[in-house]
N, CA, C and O atoms as a GROMACS GRO file, in nm:
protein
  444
    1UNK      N    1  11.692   3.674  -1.645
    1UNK     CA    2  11.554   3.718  -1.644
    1UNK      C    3  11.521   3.769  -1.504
    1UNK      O    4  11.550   3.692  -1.413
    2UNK      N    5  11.467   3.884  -1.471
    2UNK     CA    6  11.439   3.936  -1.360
    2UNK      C    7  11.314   3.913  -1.328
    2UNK      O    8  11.242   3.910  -1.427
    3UNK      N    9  11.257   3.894  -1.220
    3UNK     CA   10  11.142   3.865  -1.180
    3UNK      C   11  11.045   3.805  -1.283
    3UNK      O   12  11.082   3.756  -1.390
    4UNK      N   13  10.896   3.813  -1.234
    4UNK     CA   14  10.812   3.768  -1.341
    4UNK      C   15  10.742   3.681  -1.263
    4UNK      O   16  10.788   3.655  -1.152
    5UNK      N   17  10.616   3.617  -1.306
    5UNK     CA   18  10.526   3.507  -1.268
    5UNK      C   19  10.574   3.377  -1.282
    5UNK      O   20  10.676   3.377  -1.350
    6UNK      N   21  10.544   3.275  -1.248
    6UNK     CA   22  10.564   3.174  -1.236
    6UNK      C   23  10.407   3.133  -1.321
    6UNK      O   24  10.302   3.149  -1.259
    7UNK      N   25  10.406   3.083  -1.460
    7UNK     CA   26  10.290   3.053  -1.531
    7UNK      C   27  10.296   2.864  -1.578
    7UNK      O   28  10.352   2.816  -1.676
    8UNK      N   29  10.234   2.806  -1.489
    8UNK     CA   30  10.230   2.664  -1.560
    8UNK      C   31  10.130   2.647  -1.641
    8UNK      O   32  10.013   2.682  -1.636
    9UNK      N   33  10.210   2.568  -1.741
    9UNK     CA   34  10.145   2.526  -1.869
    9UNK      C   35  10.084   2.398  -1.898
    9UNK      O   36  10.170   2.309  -1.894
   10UNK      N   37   9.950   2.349  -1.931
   10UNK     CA   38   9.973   2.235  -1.962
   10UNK      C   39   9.986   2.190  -2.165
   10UNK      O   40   9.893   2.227  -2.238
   11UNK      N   41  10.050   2.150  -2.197
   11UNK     CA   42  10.032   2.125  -2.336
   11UNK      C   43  10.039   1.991  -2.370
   11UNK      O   44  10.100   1.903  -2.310
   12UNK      N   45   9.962   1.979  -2.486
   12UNK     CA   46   9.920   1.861  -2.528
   12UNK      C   47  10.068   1.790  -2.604
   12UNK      O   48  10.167   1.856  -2.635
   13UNK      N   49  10.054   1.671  -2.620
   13UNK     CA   50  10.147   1.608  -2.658
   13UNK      C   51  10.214   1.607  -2.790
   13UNK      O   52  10.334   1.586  -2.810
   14UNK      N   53  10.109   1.636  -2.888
   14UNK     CA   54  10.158   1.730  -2.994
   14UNK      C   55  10.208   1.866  -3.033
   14UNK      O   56  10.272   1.905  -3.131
   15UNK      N   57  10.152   1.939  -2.909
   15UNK     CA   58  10.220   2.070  -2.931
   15UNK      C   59  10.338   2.070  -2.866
   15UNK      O   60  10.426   2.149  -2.898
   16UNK      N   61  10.351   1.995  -2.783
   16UNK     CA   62  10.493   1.959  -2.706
   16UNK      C   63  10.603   1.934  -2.784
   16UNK      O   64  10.717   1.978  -2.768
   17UNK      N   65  10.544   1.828  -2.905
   17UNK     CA   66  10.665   1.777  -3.006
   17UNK      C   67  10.680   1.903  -3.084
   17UNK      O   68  10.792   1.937  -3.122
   18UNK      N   69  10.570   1.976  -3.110
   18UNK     CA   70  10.622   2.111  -3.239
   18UNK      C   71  10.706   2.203  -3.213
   18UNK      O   72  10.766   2.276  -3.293
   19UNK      N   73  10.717   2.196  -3.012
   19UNK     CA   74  10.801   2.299  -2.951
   19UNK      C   75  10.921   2.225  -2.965
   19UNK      O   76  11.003   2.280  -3.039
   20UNK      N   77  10.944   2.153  -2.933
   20UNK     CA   78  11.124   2.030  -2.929
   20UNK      C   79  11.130   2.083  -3.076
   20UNK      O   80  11.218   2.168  -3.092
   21UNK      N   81  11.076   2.060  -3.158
   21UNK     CA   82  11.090   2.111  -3.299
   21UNK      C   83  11.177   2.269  -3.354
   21UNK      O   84  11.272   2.316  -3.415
   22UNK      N   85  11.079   2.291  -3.291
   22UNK     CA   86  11.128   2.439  -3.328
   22UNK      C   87  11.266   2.458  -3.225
   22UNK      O   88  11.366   2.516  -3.267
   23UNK      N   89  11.260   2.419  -3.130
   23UNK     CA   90  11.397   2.449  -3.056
   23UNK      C   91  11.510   2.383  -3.049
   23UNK      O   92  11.612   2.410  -2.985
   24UNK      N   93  11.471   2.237  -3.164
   24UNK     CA   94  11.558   2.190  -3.245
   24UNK      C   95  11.649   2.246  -3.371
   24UNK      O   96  11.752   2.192  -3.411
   25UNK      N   97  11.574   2.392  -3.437
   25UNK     CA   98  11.614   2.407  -3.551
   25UNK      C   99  11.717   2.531  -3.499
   25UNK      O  100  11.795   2.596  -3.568
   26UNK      N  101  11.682   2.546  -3.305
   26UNK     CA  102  11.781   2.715  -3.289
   26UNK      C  103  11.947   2.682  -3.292
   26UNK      O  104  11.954   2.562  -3.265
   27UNK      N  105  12.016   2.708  -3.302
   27UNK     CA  106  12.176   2.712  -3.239
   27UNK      C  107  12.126   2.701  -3.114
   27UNK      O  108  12.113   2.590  -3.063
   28UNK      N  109  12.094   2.814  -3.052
   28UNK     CA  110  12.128   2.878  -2.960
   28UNK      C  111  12.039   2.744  -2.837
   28UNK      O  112  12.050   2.746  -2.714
   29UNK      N  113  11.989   2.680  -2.887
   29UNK     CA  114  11.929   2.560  -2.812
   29UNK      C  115  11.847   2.534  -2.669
   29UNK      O  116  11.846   2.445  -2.584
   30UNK      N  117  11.751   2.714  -2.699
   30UNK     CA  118  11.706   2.734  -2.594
   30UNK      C  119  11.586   2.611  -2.473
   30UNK      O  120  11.525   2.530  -2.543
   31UNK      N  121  11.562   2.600  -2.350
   31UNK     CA  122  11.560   2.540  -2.306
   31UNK      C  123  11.347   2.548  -2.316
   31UNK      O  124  11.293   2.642  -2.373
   32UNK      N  125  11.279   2.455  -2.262
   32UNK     CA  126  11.140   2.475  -2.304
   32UNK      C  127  11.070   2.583  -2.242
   32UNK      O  128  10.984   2.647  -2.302
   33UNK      N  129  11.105   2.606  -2.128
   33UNK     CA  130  11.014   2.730  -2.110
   33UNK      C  131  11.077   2.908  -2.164
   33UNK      O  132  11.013   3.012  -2.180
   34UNK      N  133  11.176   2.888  -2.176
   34UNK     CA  134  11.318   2.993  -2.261
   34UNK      C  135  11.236   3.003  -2.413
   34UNK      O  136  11.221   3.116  -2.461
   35UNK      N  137  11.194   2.905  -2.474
   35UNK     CA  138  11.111   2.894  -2.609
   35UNK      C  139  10.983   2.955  -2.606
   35UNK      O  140  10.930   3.031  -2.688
   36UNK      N  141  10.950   2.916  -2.513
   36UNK     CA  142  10.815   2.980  -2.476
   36UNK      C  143  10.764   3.102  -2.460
   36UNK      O  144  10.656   3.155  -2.486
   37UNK      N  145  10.894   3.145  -2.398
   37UNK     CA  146  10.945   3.318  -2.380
   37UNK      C  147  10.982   3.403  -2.509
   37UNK      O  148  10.953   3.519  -2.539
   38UNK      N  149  11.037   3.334  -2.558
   38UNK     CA  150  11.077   3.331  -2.703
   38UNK      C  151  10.922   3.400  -2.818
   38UNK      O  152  10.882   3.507  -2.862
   39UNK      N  153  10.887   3.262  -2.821
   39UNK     CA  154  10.774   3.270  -2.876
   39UNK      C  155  10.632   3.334  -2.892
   39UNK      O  156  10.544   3.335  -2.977
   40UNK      N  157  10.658   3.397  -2.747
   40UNK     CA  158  10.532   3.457  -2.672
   40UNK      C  159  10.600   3.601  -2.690
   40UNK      O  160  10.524   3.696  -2.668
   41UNK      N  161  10.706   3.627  -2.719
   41UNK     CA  162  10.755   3.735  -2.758
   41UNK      C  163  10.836   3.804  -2.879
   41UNK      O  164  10.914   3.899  -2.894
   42UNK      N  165  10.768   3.695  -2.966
   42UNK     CA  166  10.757   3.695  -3.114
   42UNK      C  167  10.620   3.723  -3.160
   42UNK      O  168  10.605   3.801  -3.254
   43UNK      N  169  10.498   3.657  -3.093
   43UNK     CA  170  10.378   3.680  -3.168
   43UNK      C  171  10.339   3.881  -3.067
   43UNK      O  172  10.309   3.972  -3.144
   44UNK      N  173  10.345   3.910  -2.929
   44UNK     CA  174  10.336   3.988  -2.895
   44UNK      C  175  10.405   4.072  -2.846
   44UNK      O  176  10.382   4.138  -2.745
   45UNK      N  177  10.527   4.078  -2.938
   45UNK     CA  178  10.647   4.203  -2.899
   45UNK      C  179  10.708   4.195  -2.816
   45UNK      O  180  10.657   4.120  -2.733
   46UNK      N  181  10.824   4.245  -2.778
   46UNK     CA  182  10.925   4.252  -2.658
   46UNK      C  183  10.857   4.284  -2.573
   46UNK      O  184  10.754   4.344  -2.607
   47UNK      N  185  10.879   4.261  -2.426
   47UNK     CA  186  10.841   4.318  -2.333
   47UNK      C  187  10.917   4.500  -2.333
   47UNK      O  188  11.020   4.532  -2.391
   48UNK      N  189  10.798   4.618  -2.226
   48UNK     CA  190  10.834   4.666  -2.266
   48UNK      C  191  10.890   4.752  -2.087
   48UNK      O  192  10.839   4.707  -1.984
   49UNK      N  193  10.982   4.858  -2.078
   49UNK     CA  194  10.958   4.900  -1.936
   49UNK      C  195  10.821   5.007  -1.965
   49UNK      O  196  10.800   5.080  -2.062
   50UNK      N  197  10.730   4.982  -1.827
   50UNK     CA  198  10.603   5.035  -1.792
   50UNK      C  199  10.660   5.231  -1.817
   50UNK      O  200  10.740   5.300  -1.753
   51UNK      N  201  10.572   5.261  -1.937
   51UNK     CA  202  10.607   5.479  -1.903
   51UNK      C  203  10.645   5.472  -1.763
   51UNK      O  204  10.636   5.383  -1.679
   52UNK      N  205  10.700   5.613  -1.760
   52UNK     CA  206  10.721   5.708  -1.618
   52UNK      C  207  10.588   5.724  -1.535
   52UNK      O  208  10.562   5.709  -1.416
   53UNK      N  209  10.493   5.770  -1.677
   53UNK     CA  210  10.361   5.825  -1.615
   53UNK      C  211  10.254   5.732  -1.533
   53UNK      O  212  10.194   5.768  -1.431
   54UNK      N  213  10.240   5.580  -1.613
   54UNK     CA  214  10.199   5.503  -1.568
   54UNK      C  215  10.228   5.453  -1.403
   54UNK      O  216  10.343   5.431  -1.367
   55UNK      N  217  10.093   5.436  -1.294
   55UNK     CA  218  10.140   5.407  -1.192
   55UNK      C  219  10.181   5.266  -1.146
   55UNK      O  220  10.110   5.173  -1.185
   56UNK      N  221  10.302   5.237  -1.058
   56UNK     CA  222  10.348   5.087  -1.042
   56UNK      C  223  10.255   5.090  -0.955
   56UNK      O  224  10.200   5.191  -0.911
   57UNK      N  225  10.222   4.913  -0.910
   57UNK     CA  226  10.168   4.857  -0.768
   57UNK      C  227  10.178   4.926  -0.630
   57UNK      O  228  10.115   4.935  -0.524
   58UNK      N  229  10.372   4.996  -0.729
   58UNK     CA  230  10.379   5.052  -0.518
   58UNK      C  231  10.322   5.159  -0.536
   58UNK      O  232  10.237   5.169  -0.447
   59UNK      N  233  10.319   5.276  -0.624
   59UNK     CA  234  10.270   5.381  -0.630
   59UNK      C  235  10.122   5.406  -0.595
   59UNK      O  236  10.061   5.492  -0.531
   60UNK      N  237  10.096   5.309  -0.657
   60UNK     CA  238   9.923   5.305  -0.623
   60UNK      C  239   9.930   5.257  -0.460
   60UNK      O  240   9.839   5.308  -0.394
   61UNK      N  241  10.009   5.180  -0.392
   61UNK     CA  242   9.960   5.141  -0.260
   61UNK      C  243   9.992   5.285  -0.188
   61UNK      O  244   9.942   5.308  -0.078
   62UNK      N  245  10.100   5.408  -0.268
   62UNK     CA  246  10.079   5.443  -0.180
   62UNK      C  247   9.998   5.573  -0.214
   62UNK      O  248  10.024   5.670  -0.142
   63UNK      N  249   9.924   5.586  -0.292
   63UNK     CA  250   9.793   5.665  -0.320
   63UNK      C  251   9.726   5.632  -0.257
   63UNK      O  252   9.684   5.726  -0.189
   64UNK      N  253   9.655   5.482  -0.219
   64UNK     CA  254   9.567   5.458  -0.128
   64UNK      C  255   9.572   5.507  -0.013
   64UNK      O  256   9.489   5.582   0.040
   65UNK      N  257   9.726   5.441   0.057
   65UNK     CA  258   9.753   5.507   0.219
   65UNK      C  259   9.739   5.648   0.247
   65UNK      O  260   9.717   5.714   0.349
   66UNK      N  261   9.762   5.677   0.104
   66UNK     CA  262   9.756   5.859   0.191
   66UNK      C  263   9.614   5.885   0.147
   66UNK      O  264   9.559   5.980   0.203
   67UNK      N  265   9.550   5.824   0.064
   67UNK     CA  266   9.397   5.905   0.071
   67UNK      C  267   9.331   5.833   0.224
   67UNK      O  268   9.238   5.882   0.289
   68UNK      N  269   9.402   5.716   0.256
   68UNK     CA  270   9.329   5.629   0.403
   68UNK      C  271   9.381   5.746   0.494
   68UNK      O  272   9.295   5.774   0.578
   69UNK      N  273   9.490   5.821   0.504
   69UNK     CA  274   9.585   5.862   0.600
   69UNK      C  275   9.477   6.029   0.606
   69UNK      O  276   9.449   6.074   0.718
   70UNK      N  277   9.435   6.094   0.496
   70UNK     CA  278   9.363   6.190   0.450
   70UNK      C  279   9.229   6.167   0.510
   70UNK      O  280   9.168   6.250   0.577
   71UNK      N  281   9.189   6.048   0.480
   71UNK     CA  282   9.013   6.065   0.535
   71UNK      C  283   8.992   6.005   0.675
   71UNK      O  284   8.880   5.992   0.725
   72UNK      N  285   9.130   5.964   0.744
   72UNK     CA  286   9.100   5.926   0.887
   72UNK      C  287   9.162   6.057   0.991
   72UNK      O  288   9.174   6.060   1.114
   73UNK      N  289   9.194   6.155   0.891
   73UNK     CA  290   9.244   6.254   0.995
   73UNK      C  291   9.103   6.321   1.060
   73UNK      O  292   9.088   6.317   1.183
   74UNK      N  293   9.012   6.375   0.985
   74UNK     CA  294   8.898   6.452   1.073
   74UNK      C  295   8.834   6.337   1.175
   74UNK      O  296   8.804   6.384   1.285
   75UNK      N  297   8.814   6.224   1.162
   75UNK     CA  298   8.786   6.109   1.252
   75UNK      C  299   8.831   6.103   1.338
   75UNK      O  300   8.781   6.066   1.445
   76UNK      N  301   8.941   6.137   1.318
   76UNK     CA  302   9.035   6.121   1.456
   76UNK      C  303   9.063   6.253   1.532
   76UNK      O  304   9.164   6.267   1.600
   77UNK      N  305   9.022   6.295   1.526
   77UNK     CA  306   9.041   6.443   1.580
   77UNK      C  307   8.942   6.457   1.668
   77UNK      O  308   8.889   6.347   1.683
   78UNK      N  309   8.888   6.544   1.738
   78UNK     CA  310   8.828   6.601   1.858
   78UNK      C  311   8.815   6.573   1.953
   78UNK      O  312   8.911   6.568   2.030
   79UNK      N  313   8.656   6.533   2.002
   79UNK     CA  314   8.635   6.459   2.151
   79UNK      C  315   8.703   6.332   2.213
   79UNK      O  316   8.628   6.239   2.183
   80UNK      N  317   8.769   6.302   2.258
   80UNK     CA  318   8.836   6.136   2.291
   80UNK      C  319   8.648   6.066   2.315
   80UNK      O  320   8.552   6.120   2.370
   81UNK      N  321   8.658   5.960   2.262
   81UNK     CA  322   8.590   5.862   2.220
   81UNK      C  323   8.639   5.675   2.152
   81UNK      O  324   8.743   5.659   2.089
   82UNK      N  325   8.550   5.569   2.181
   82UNK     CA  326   8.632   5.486   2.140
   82UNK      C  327   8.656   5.476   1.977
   82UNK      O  328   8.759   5.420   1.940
   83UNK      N  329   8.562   5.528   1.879
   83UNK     CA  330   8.564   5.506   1.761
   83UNK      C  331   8.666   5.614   1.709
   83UNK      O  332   8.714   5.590   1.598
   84UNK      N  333   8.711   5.740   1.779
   84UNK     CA  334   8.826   5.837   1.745
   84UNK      C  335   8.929   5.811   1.775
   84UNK      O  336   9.027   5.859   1.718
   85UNK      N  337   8.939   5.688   1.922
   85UNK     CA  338   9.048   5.599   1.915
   85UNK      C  339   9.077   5.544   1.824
   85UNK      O  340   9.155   5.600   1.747
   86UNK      N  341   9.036   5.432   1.797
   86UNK     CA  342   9.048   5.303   1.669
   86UNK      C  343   9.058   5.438   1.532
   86UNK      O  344   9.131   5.419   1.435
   87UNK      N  345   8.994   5.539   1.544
   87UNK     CA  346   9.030   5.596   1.417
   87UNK      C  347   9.189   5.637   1.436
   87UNK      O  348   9.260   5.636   1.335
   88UNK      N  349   9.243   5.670   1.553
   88UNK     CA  350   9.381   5.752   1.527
   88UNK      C  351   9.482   5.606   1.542
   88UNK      O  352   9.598   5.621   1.504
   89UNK      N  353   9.448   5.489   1.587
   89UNK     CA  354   9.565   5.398   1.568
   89UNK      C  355   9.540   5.354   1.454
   89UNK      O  356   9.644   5.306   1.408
   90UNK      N  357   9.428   5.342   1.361
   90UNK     CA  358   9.401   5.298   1.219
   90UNK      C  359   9.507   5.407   1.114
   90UNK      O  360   9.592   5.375   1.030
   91UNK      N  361   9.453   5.567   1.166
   91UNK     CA  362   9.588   5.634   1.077
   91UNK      C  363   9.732   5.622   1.115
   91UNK      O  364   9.822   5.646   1.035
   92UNK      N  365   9.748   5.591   1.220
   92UNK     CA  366   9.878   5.568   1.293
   92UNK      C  367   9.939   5.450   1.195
   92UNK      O  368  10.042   5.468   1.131
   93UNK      N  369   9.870   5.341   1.193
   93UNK     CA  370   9.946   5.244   1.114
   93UNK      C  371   9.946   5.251   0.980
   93UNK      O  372  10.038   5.203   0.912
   94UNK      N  373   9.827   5.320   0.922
   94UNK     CA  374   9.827   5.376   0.808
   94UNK      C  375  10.015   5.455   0.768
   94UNK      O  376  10.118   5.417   0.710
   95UNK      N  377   9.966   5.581   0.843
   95UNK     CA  378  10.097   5.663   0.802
   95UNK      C  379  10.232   5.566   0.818
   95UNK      O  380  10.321   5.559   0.734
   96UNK      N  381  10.229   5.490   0.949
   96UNK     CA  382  10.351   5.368   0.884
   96UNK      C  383  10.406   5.331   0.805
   96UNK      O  384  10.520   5.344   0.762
   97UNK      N  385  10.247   5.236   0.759
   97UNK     CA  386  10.261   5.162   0.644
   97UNK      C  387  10.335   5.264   0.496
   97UNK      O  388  10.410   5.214   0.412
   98UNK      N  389  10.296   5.392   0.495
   98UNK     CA  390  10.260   5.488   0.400
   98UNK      C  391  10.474   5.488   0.387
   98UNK      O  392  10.557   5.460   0.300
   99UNK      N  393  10.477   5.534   0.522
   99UNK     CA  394  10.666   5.563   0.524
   99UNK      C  395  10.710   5.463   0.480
   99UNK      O  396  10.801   5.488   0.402
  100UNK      N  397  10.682   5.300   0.497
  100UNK     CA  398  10.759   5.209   0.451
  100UNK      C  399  10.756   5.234   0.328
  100UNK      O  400  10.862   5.250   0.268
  101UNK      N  401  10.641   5.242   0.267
  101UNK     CA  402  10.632   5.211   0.132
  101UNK      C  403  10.710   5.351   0.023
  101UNK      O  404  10.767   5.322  -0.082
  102UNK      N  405  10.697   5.490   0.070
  102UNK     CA  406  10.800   5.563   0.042
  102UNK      C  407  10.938   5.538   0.030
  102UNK      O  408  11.013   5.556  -0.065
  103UNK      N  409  10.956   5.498   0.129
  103UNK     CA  410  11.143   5.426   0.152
  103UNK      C  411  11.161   5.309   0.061
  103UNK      O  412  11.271   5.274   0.017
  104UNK      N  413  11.047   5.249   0.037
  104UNK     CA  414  11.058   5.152  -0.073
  104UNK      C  415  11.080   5.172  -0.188
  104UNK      O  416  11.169   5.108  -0.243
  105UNK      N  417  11.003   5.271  -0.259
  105UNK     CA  418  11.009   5.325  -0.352
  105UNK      C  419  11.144   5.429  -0.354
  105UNK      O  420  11.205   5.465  -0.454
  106UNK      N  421  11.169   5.460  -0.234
  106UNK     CA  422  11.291   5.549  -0.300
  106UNK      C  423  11.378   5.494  -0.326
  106UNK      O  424  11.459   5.541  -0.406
  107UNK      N  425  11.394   5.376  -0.268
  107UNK     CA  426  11.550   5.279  -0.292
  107UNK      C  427  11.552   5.159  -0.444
  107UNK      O  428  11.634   5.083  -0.497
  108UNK      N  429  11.414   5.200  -0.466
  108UNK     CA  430  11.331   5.143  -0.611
  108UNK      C  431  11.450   5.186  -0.721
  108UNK      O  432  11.539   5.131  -0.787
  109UNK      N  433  11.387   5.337  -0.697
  109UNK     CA  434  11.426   5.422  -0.846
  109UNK      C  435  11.596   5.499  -0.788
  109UNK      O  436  11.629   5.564  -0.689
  110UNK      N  437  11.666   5.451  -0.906
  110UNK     CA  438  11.790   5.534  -0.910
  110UNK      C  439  11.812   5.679  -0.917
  110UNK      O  440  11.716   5.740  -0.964
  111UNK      N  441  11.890   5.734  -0.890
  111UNK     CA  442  11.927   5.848  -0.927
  111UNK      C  443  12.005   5.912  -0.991
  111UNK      O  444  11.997   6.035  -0.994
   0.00000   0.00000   0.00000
């Protein structure tokens, strides 16, 4: 199993026994939270991989950075001042952040 949440459960003591139950009747003698997985992907389908089109977490972080990287450029530009300062090290770490997260994503997706 690759990644995923960490989801604790609490269940009652009867539903506890119906699960030993049911994972009494498998061969395959899956383990309780393996059942669970099981089960949770019996009433709501396989998991599925997310479309192409759909955006991941990183994609979106890095939509943000570049619209941050986009609206701190005229800020930062002209007269030297302290707030055109703090604006050009704010895009400075911006565009950073922006390259890591490119390089991230490129080593993400195969080719």
């Amino acid at each position: 199993m690759e990644g995923g949440a960490l989801v604790p459960v609490r269940l009652k003591a009867t539903l506890l026994a119906r699960l030993d139950v049911w994972i009494s009747k498998h061969n395959h003698n899956p383990s309780r939270p393996a059942a669970v997985r099981e089960l949770l992907e019996q009433v709501l389908g396989k998991d599925e991989e997310p479309a192409a089109a759909e955006p991941t977490g990183l994609d979106q972080r890095i939509g943000h950075l570049e619209g941050t990287v986009a609206e701190l450029k005229p800020i930062a530009a002209g007269k030297p001042s302290p707030a055109k300062r703090m604006a050009m090290l704010r895009r400075g770490h911006a565009k950073s952040e922006l390259a890591k997260a490119k390089n991230k994503r490129a080593r993400k997706r195969p080719e």
